[in-house]
Every structure is written in structure tokens, then in C-alpha cells.
C-alpha positions in Angstrom: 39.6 6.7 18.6 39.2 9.3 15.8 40.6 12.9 16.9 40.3 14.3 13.6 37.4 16.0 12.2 36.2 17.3 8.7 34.2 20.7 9.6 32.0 21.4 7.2 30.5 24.9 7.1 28.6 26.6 4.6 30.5 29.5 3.0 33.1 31.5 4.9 33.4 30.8 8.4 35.2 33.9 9.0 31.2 35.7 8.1 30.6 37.9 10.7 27.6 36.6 12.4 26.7 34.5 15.8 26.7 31.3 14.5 29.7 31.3 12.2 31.6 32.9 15.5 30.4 29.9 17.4 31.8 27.8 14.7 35.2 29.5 14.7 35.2 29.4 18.8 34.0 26.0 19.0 36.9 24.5 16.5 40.0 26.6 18.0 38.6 25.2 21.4 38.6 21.2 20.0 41.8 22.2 18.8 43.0 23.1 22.4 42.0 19.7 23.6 44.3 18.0 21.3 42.0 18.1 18.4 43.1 18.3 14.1 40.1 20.4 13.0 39.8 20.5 8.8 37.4 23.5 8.3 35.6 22.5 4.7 33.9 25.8 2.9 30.4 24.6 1.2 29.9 26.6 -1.4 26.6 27.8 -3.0 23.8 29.4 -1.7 22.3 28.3 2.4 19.4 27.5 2.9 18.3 28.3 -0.6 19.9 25.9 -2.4 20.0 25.7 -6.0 21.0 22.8 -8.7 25.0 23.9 -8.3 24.9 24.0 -4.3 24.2 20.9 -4.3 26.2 19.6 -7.1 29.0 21.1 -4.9 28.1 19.9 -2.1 28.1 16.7 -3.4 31.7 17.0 -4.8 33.0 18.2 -1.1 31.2 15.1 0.6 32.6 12.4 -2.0 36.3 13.9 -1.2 35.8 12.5 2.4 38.0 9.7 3.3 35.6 6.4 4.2 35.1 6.3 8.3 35.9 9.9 8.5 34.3 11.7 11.4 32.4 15.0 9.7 30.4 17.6 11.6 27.9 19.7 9.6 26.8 23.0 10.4 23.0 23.0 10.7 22.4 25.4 7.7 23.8 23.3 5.2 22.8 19.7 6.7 19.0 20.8 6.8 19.4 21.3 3.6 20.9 18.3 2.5 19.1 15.3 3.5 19.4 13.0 0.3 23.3 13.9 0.8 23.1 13.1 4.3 21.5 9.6 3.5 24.2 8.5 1.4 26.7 10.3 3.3 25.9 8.7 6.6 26.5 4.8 4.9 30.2 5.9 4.8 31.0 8.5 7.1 30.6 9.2 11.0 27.9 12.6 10.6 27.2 14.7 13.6 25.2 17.9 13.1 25.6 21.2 14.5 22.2 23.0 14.8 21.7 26.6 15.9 18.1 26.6 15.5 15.7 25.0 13.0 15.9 26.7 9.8 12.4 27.6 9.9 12.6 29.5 13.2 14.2 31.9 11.3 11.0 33.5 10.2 10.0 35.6 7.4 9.4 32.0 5.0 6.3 31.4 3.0 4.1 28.8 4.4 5.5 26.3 1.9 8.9 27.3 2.2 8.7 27.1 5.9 7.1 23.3 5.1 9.8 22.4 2.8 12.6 23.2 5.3 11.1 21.6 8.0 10.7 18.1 5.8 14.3 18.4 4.7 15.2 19.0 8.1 13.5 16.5 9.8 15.3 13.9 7.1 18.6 15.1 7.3 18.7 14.9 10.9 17.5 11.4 10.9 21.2 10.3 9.6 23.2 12.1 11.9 25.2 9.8 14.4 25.3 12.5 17.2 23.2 15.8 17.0 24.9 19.4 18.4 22.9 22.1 19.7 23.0 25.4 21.8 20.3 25.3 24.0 18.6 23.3 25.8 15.0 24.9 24.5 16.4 23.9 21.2 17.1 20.2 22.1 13.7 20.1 23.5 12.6 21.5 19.9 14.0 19.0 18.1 13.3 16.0 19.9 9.8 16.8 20.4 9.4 18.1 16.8 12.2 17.3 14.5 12.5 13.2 15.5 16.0 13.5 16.9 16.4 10.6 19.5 17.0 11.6 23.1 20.4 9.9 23.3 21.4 11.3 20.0 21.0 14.9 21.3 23.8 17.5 23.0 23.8 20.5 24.1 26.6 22.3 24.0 25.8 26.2 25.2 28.2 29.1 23.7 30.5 30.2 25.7 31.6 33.9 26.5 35.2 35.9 27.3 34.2 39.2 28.4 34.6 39.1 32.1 37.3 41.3 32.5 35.3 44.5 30.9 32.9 44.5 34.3 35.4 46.8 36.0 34.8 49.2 32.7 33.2 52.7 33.0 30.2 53.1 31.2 27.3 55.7 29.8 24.2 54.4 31.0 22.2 56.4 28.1 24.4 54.5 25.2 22.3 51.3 24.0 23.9 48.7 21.8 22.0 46.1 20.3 24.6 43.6 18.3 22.7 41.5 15.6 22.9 41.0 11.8 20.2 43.3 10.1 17.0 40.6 9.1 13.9 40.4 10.0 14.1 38.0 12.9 16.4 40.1 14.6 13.5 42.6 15.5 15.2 46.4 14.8 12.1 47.5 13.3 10.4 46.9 17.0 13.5 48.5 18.7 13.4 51.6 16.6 9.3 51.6 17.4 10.2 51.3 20.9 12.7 54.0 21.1 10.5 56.2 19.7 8.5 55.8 22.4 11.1 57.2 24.7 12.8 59.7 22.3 11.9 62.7 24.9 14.4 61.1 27.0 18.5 61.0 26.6 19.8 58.1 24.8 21.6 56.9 21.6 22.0 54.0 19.9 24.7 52.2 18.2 23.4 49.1 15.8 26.1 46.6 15.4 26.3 43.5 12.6 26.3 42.9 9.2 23.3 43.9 6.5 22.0 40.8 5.0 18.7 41.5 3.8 19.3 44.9 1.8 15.8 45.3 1.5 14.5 45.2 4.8 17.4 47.6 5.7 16.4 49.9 3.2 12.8 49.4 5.4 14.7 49.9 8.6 16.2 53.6 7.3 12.8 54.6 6.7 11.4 54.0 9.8 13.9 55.7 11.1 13.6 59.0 9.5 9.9 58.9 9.6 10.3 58.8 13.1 12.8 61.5 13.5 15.9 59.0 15.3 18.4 59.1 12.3 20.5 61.7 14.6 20.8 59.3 17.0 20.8 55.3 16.0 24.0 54.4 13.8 25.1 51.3 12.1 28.3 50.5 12.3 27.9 47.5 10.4 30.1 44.7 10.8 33.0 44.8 13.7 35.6 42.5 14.2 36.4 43.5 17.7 33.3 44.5 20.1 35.4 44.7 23.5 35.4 48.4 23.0 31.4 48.6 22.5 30.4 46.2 25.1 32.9 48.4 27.5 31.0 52.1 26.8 27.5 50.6 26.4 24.9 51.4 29.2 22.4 48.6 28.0 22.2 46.1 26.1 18.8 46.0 23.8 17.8 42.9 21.3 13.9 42.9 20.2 14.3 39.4 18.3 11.7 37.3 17.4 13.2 34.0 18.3 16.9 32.6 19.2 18.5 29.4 19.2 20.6 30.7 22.3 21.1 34.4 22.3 25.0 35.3 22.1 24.6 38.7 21.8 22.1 38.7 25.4 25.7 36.4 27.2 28.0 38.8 26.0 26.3 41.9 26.9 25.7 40.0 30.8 29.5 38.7 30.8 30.3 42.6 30.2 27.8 43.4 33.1 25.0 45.0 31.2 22.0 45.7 32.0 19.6 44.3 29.1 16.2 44.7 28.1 15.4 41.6 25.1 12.4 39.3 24.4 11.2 36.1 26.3 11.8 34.0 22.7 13.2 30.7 22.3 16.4 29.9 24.8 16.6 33.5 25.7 14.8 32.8 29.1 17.8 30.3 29.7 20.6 32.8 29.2 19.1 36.3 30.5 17.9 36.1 34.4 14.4 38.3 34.9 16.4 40.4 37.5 18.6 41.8 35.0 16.6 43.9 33.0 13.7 42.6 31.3 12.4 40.4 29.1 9.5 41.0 27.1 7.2 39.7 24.5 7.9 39.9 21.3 6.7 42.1 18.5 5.3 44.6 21.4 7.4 48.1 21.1 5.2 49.4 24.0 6.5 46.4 26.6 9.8 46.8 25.0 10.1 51.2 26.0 8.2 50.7 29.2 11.2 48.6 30.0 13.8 50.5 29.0 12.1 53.8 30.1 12.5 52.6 34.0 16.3 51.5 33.4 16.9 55.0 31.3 14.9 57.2 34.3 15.4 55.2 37.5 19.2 54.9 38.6 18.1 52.3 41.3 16.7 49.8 38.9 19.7 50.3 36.6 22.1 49.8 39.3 20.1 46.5 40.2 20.2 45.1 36.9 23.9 45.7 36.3 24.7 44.1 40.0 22.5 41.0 38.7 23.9 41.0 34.9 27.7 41.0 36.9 26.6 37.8 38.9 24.7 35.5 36.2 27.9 36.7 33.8 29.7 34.3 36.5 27.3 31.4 35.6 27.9 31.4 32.6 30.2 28.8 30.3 33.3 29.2 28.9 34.2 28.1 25.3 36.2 25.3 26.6 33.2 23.7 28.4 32.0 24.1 25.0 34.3 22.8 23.7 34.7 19.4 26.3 30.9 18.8 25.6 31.5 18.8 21.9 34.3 16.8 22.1 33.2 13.9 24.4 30.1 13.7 21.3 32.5 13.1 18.5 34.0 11.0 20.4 31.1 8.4 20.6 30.8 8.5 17.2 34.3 8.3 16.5 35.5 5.1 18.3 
């Protein structure tokens, strides 16, 4: 049986986001069970890959020993699927999938097509298939062609139980998400608007990686008079001490493969107001807080307005946050799941 695997991932793993974090979680966690985890860099440009990404990609897949067992994170296998076919004839291929790369939004109708197709093939020479949720499982069965017994899910899991006992302000919101488009801050900062006659501030956590569409977020912001009182922070390596003074926890996204952000504010015991997208329903009970459509700011404040002015509904959805944060996994049932796929694949 084969307890060594190749971990390929696109870039740096150590990027600041929630899938690279799941990455880094999940391999320390196989290493805990006894596991020899080679993290690989791809480098080059994911998804949009150019001539060189996959010239390199090519190189990185050739250095493989024959038989070895690989696991691909999703953004670089979607976008490798002639690799993957060749690949596959040699190697034992499981892929890691947050989400379907065109859930990410914001694509062109033929870019959207174009991912999807090299998705689809990619997929289709994977021995073992990883994903985060069950809605996204579902997704790719019923959509991308994965076979039923091909598929795992293998949920994220969280570490933040002992901030419950923490004293918080209930008026400081935290929303933790990289700055793009799917990640909905130009509904949140809508939505506070709504409620700016009331106390509150907000504190913007992640990395910037659509300059542009920040550039789009700071104007919204001063046109609606809230730059006093929203700040990025940008990128943090540590968030113990901002899940530990945050009141609620507030995410407007347009779609997620599981929501990390939405476990990690419950595990800390907040209350949190987000969007019934993708998995999100799976992670974040109705009781605490709210769950709203997407792309509606006026849902999204009505919601926060009653946890902002009513202490009895707060207090309600922090007691129910505090008991589904004790439903929720831990990075070594993660990590179990993960490794009793590989290991099919690797006998």
C-alpha cells in the first residue's frame, strides 16, 4: 500500500486564501496519520493558463516516478485535461475540487463553456475524486460525469473552539474573504448602508486579488459615506484574535464550495448573517443568524438590523452558533476521509 503522495498545487500553497489553507491543513493532517506528503508548486498562471503553464506543467508531471500516487488541486487539474489523459496511463490521479471552476463567477459565457469542457475531461481521468461538500459532490456527479463511487467528500475542518469563552463587541462585524467578485463585498457594503444610522463597524479581512474590482469596492464605499468605518486589513496570518472581538460574522457571497469562513466564525460562537449559496445551507444552521439570498442588500440589512437592535435574537443566534460549532469536523476527520481515498487508489 502506497503512503506517499505527490501534492500538486498550483502556485504557493502558503497563498493566503480558503482553499490553499485547506490544502495546507489537509496535508499536515495525512502527515499525522503516518503519511510522506511531497507538496509540488505548479507554476504559471490558474485557471488562465497560457502556452508556458502548461509547458510547466508538463515538465512537473513527467518528473513523477511511474505508479506514484498524485493528488491535484482542482484549479490546476480543471485546467489540465490533455495532461490528465496521459498522466492518468502512468500515475494513480485523485483530484481535489473546491468548487467547479466556473462557479466562480464573473466568466464570459465562453470562458465559462471552456472551463466547464476542460473540467468535465479532466475529471474523467481521475482514480478518486476529493471534494468539500456534499452540494458539491452532488454538482459534479449530476453535472461534471464524475462516477458515484469515484466521489468523496471530505468537509474542512475547524480549530477554534476554545475562543467561545471570549468577550466580544456585538456591533464589530468581520467578514473574512479574499476581495473578488464572488465573494459579494459590494452587496455587504450596499447592505450596511442600509443600517449606517445604527452602531457598528466593520473589519474586511483577506487578500486583494482583483485590483480592479477593489478599486470598485473603495468607491462604493466613499459614495456611500462608510470609509470611517469598514477597514481592510488585508491578508492575516493569524485570525484567533479577530474571530475572538467580532460580534457577527457577515459573508454576502455569491456561491461556495463549503464556506470556511461561515465554520470558523460558528466554531468561535458567532452569530452570522451570509447567503443560502451552494454548501452554505450545509454548514450554517437557519437558527443562527440568517441566511439570505444572494445579490439582495435589502434581505441581507434586514437581517443584520434585528441581530444589531434586538439583544434577544443576538443572544439566540450565538447560543445556536456555540452548539452547531460542536457538530462540526475536525481536520483529522478530514484528514481520515482523505486518507482511506488514496488509499484505494494506492494499493
Amino acid at each position: 500500500m502506497i503512503r506517499k503522495l505527490h501534492f500538486l498545487v498550483p502556485g504557493d500553497i502558503g497563498t493566503p486564501t480558503g482553499g490553499y489553507g485547506y490544502d495546507r491543513k489537509l496535508a499536515d493532517g495525512l502527515r499525522d496519520l503516518g503519511w510522506t506528503v511531497e507538496i509540488v508548486s505548479l507554476p504559471g498562471s490558474y485557471p488562465d493558463t497560457d502556452r508556458e503553464t502548461r509547458r510547466a506543467a508538463d515538465e512537473v508531471f513527467a518528473g513523477l516516478p511511474d505508479g506514484a500516487l498524485v493528488m491535484v488541486d482542482g484549479l490546476a487539474f480543471a485546467r489540465l485535461p490533455h495532461l490528465a489523459a496521459k498522466a492518468a496511463k502512468r500515475l494513480r490521479l485523485a483530484a481535489l475540487v473546491h468548487h467547479p471552476l466556473t462557479d466562480e463567477g464573473g466568466l464570459t459565457v465562453e470562458k465559462a463553456a471552456r472551463f466547464a469542457v476542460d473540467e468535465r475531461q479532466a475529471l474523467c481521468h481521475a482514480a478518486a475524486v476529493i471534494c468539500t461538500s456534499e452540494t458539491t459532490g452532488h454538482r459534479l456527479v449530476e453535472h461534471f460525469g464524475v462516477a458515484a463511487s469515484l466521489m468523496h467528500v471530505a468537509p474542512p475542518g475547524t480549530n477554534r473552539k476554545s475562543l467561545l469563552t471570549q468577550k466580544r463587541n456585538p456591533t464589530l462585524l468581520l467578514c473574512v474573504a479574499s476581495i473578488v467578485r464572488r465573494k459579494g463585498h459590494d452587496v455587504l457594503v450596499d447592505a450596511l448602508a442600509q443600517v449606517a444610522a445604527l452602531e457598528w463597524s466593520a473589519r474586511f479581512v483577506g487578500p486583494s486579488r482583483d485590483n480592479e474590482w477593489k478599486a470598485r469596492l473603495d468607491t462604493r464605499i466613499l459614495e456611500r459615506g462608510l470609509a470611517d468605518r469598514i477597514t481592510f486589513t488585508g491578508p492575516l496570518n493569524e485570525l484567533d484574535a479577530e474571530y475572538a472581538r467580532a460580534g457577527i460574522f457577515v459573508l454576502a457571497t455569491r456561491h461556495e464550495g463549503y464556506g470556511m469562513a461561515y465554520a470558523e466564525a460558528l466554531a468561535a460562537g458567532l452569530p452570522v448573517v451570509g447567503c443560502a449559496v451552494g454548501a452554505v445551507p450545509e454548514v450554517v444552521p437557519a437558527d443562527a443568524g440568517a441566511l439570505v439570498p444572494a445579490d439582495d442588500p435589502q434581505a441581507f440589512a434586514d437581517a443584520l438590523r434585528r441581530l444589531l437592535t434586538d439583544r434577544n435574537a443576538y443572544d439566540k443566534a450565538a447560543e445556536a452558533a456555540r452548539h452547531a460549532a460542536e457538530r462540526l469536523p475536525r481536520w483529522s476527520d478530514t484528514a481520515v476521509i482523505v486518507a482511506h481515498a488514496l488509499t484505494e487508489i494506492g494499493r
